[in-house]
N, C-alpha and C positions, 0 to 999 in steps of 0.2 A: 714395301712399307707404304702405310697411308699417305699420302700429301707427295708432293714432289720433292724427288731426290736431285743430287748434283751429280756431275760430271766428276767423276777421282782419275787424278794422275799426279806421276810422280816427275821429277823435275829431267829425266831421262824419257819418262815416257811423253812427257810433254814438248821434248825439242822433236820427238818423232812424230808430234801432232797422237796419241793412240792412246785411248785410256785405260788405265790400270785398276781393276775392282781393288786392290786394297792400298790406293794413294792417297797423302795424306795434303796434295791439295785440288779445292772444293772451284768449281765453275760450275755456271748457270749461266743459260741465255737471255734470263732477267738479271741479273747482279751483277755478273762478271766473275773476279776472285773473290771468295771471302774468306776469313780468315779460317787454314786450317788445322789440320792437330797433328803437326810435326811434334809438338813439345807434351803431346798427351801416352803416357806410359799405363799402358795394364797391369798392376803388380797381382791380379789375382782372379778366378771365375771358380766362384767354388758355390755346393750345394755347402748354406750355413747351418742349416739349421731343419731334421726331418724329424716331424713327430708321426710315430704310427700305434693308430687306434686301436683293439681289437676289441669285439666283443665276444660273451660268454657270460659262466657263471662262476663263483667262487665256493667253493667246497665250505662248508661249518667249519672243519676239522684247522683248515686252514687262515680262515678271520679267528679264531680263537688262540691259536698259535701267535701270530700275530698280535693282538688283545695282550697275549702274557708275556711277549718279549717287551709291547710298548707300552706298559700299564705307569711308567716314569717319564713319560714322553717321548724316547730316544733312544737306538739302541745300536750295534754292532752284530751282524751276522760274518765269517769269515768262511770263504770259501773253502781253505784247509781244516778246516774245526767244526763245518756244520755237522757231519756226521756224529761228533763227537760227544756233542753238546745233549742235554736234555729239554732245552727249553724249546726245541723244537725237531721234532722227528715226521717229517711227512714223506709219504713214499714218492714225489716227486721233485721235493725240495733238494737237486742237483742245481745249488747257483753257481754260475758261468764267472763270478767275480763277487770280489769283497762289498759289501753294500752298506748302508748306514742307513738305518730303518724309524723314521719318525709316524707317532701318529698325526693326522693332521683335523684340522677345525671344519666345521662345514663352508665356510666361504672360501674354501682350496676344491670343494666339491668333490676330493676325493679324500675317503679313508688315512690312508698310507700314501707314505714317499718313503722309496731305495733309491738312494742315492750313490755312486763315484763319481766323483768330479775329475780325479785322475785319467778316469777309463771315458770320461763324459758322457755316460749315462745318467738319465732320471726319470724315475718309473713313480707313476702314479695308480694306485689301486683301487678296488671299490668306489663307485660312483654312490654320492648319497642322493642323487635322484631315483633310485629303485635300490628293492633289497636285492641282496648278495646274492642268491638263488633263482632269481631272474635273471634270463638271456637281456645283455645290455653292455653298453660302452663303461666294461669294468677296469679298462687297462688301457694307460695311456701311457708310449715311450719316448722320453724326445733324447736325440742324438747330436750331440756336439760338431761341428765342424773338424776337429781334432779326430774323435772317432772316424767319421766318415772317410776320412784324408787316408786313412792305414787301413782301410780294408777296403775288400772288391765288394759289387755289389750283391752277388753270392754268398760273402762271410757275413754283409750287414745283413741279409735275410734270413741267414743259419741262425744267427745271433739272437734277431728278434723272434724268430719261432720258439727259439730254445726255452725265451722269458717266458713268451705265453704259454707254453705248453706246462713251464712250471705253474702259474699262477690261477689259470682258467681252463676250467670243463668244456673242453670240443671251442675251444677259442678260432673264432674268425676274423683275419684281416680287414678293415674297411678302407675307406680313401682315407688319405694321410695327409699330414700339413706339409708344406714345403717353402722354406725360405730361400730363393738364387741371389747371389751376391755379387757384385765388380768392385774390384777397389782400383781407383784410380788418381795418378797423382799429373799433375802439373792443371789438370781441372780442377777449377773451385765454384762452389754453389753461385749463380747467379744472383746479386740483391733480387733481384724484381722476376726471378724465373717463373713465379708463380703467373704472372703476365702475360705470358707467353706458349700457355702449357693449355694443352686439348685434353680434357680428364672427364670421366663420369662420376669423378667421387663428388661426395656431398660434401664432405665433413674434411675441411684441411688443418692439419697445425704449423704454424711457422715457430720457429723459435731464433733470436738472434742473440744468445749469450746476455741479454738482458734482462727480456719478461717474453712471456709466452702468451700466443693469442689464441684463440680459434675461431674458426669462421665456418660459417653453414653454405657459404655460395662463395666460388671465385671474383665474383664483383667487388665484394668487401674488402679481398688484401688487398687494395691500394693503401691502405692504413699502412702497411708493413715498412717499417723504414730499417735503413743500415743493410752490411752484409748476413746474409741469412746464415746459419750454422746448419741448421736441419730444416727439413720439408716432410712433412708425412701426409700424405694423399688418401684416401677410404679408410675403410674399418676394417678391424681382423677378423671378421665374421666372413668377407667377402675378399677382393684382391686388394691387398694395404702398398701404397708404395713408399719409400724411403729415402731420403738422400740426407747422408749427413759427413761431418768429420768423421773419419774413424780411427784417424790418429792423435783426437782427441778422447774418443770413447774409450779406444785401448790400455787408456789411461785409466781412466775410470775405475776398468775390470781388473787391472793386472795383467795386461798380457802382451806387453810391449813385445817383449824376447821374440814370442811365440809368432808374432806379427812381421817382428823385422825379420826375422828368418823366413818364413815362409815366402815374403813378399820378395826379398835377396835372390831367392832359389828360382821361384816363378819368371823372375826377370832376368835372368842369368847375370845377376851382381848391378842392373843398372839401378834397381831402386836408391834413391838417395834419402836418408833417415832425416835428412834436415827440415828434408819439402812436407807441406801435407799430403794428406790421401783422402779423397773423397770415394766416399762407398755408394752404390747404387743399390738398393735393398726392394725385392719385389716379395712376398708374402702370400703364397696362395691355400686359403681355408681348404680346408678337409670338401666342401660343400661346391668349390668351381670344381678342383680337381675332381668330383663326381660328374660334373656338367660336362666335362672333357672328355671323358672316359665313356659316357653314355653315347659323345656325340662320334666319337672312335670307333666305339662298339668293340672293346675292348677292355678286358677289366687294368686298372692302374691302383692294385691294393699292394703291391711291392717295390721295396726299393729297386729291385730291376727292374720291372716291367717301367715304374715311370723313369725312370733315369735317362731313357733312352728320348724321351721327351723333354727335355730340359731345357733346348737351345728354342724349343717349339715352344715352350711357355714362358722364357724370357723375349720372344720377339712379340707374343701376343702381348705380353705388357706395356713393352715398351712402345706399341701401337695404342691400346688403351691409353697411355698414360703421353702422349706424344708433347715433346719441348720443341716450341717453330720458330724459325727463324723470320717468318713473316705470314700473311696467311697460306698461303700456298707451299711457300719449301719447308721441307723440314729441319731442322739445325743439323749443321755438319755432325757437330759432334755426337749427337741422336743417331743419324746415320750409319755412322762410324762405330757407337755402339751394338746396332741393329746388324749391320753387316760383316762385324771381323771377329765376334765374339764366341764362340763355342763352348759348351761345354761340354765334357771329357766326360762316358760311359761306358770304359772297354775292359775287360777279361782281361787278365795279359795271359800270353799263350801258354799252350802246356807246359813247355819245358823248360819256362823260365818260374812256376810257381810255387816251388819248391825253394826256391833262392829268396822268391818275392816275400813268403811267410817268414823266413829266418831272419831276412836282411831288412836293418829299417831303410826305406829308398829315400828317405833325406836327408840320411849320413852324405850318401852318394851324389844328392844335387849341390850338396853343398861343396864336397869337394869338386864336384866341374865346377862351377862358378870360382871358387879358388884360384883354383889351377887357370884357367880361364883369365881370371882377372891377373895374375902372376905374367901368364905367361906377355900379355899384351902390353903391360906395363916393359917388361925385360924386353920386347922388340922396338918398343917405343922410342926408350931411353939409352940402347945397347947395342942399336945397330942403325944404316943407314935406307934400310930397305924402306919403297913407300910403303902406305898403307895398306893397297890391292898387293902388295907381294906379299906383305905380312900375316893376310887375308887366304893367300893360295896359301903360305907354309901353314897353315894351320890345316887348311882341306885338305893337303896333303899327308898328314901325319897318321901315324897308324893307329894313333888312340881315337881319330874321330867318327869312326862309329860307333861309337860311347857316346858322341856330343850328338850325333846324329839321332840315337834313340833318345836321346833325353829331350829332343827336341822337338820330336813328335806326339811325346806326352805333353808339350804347352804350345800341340797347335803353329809350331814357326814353321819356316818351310827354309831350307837350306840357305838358298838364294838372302834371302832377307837377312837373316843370321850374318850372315858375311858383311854383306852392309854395315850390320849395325858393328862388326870388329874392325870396319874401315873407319866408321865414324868416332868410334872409342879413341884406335889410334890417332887420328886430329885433335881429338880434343885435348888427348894429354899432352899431344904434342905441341898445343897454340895453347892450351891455359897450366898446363902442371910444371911443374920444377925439373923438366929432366934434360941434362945438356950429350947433344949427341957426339960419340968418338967418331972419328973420321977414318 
């Protein structure tokens, strides 16, 4: 990473004098200690948000179809009934799901929106910057974070061919948009982080729950007073970055449930719903991700092909976008980001994908973290064993190669995991209610 990084170890690896790449305390031979991110928890690294382009052309047959289902502005197509229907017969109109069909205005730029919000799909049709009949960016799909989360990268590409091939004549993939996301809790937005931040953007917004500024140059938020809520860095035309509540946002939208779950599961039960969560939001236009792909020499028109780049274009950002803890080092917590974060692009194997398609997999993290959390409370509370024994009976048990794959989907590595069931038990056992039998 740009700028100078610190020394990490952990309070074990530091009586050995030996540093640890993922310790969460920071030295320098300029500073010394500085404060580090024991108390900072990942509840989450997910792709949020992929829109993919394609272009082609749109059949007559098919915008007039269209014209007469949305001639009231609004409509209903259903996947079990399109056959059925008259108001529209086209020989490749096979929709893959139920959609809600609006016409739209020219300041949407496109014709048409299908919409499920269930399934988290939103398709956008006909571009009125050229007619229907001309090769051009007729088709645009954006995919929910929900969607993406239940299928492989294989089923989101099956998916998206399937729409174009319904909607557009010899349709062609382009470079796609892509939003990467960290939700983070026990960190919270810096008042003055803009102060301290190495950026090429022009154009910043603060916002502090009050009133909302904008500024053409970093020089000028010195104006900025209070703790900030959000920071948004460049434009969406280009790399935009993001930091905001998102446990206030999820308010906003409805989707507390959806949030605490996920985040619960991600953390195997440590997330606490009380704390906030800070997101870190990176944004990359259709227009870098070409820049990328040209300078690869590699096409990146698929949700595979770029998936497999994701940890590559969240460290290029967070290099762009760099928060310093003085001129030379970079902030732990930057670091810390840049260095333990991954995001997750794998296949699951053959012979578990047959189970993966039937079974939702976060019935299944749910119950570990359950059980998980059950069990550690009942050795806490219920027996006299210390923590590292209560740590082996767990490695020991014959269900944990179950905890052991799930483990692997978020990136923890055994070792750690035990840790963090040593440190559970302390805690409940110096702050919770539970009196030990003898």
């Amino acid at each position: 990473m740009k700028g100078k990084n610190w020394q990490r170890y952990t309070l074990e690896s530091l009586e050995k004098n030996e540093q640890f790449e993922k310790g969460n305390i920071y030295f320098s031979d300029k500073h010394g200690q500085a404060n580090g991110t024991q108390d900072y928890l990942i509840c989450g690294a997910v792709c949020d948000t992929y829109k993919q382009i394609f272009k082609g052309t749109i059949d007559h047959f098919l915008d007039d179809a269209f014209k007469a289902l949305t001639q009231d502005g609004e409509t209903y197509i259903y996947k079990d009934e399109i056959n059925n229907t008259s108001a529209i017969r086209y020989r490749r109109m096979t929709i893959p799901c139920d959609l809600k069909v609006k016409r739209m205005g020219k300041n949407a730029r496109y014709r048409y929106s299908l919409q499920n919000s269930e399934l988290g799909v939103y398709i956008l049709l006909g571009s009125y910057f050229q007619k229907i009949d001309v090769e051009f960016s007729h088709l645009k799909i954006e995919l929910s974070p929900h969607f993406i989360a239940k299928r492989t990268p294989k089923q989101i590409d099956e998916f998206l061919s399937s729409v174009a091939d319904m909607l557009l004549e010899e349709p062609e993939a382009t470079e796609p948009e892509v939003h990467l996301a960290v939700d983070v809790q026990g960190w919270e937005l810096p008042a003055h982080m803009i102060d301290n931040m190495v950026t090429r953007a022009k154009r910043i917004q603060s916002y502090d729950g009050i009133s909302s500024i904008e500024f053409d140059t970093i020089a000028e938020c010195a104006i900025s007073y209070g703790r900030a809520e959000s920071l948004t860095l460049g434009s969406r035309s280009s790399l935009q970055s993001s930091f905001y509540r998102k446990d206030l946002q999820m308010l906003k939208v409805d989707q507390v449930d959806y949030y605490h779950e996920k985040w619960g599961e991600y953390t195997l039960g440590s997330y606490d719903p009380e704390k906030s969560v800070t997101r870190i939001e990176f944004r990359f236009h259709q227009s870098v991700i070409k820049q990328f792909s040209t300078g690869l020499d590699k096409p990146l028109t698929t949700y595979s092909q770029l998936c497999k780049y994701f940890t590559n274009l969240w460290k290029y950002a967070l290099n762009a976008n760099r928060y310093m803890y003085d001129k030379e080092y970079v902030h732990p917590v930057w670091q810390m980001f840049y260095e333990d974060i991954v995001f997750t692009c794998e296949e699951q194997p053959i012979e578990f994908k047959r189970v993966q398609a039937k079974t939702d997999t976060t019935a299944i993290s749910r119950q570990i973290a359950n059980a998980l959390g059950n069990l550690i409370t009942m050795y806490s509370s219920r027996t006299t064993l210390t923590p590292e024994e209560i740590a082996k009976k767990i490695y020991q048990a014959d269900f944990f190669p179950i905890i052991e794959s799930h483990l692997k989907d978020r990136n923890m590595r055994v070792p750690i995991f035990l840790n963090h069931i040593v440190e559970k038990v302390r805690d409940r056992r110096t702050c919770g209610k539970y009196a030990l039998t003898g």
